[in-house]
N, C-alpha and C positions, 0 to 999 in steps of 0.2 A: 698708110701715108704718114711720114715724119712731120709732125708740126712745124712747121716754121716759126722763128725765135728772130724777136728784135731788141735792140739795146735803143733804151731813147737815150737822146743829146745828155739829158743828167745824169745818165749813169745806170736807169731800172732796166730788168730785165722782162722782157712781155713775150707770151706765145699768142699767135694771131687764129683763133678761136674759128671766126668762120667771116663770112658778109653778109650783112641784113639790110632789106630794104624798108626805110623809113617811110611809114602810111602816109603821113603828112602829105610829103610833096616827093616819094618816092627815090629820092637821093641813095645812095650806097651809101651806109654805113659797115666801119671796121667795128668786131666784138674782140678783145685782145682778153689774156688772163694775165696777170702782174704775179711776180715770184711767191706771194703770200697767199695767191688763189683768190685774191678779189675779180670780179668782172669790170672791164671797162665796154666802153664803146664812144666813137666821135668818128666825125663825116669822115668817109674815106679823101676828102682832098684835105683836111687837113691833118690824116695820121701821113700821107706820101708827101707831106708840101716838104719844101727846103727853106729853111728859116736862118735868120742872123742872128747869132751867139756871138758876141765880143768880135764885130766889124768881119768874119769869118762866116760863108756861108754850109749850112749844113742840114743834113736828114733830119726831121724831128725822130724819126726812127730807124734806123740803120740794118738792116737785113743778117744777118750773123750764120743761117746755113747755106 
């Protein structure tokens, strides 16, 4: 299976690594890899939210394949 690859709003490039379920309180979280090979991760509603950039509403990440 091809990774899947998103461009955030600033401009990085991220491959979306896998989804993990947070022990806490269970939520989905997105695990992403950033072009330098760091690991991220944050709730999955807020890597799909759409967000205001200069009065313009958009992807915090934008799907690219």
């Amino acid at each position: 299976m091809t990774p899947v690859r998103y461009r955030h709003y600033k401009g990085g490039l991220y491959e979306l690594v896998c989804e993990a379920t947070l022990e806490a309180d269970l939520s989905t979280m997105i695990v992403y890899r950033a072009a330098d090979g760091s690991i991220w991760c944050r709730p999955a509603a807020v890597f799909f939210e759409v967000i205001e950039v200069d009065g313009v509403k958009v992807q915090r990440f934008t799907p690219l394949d």
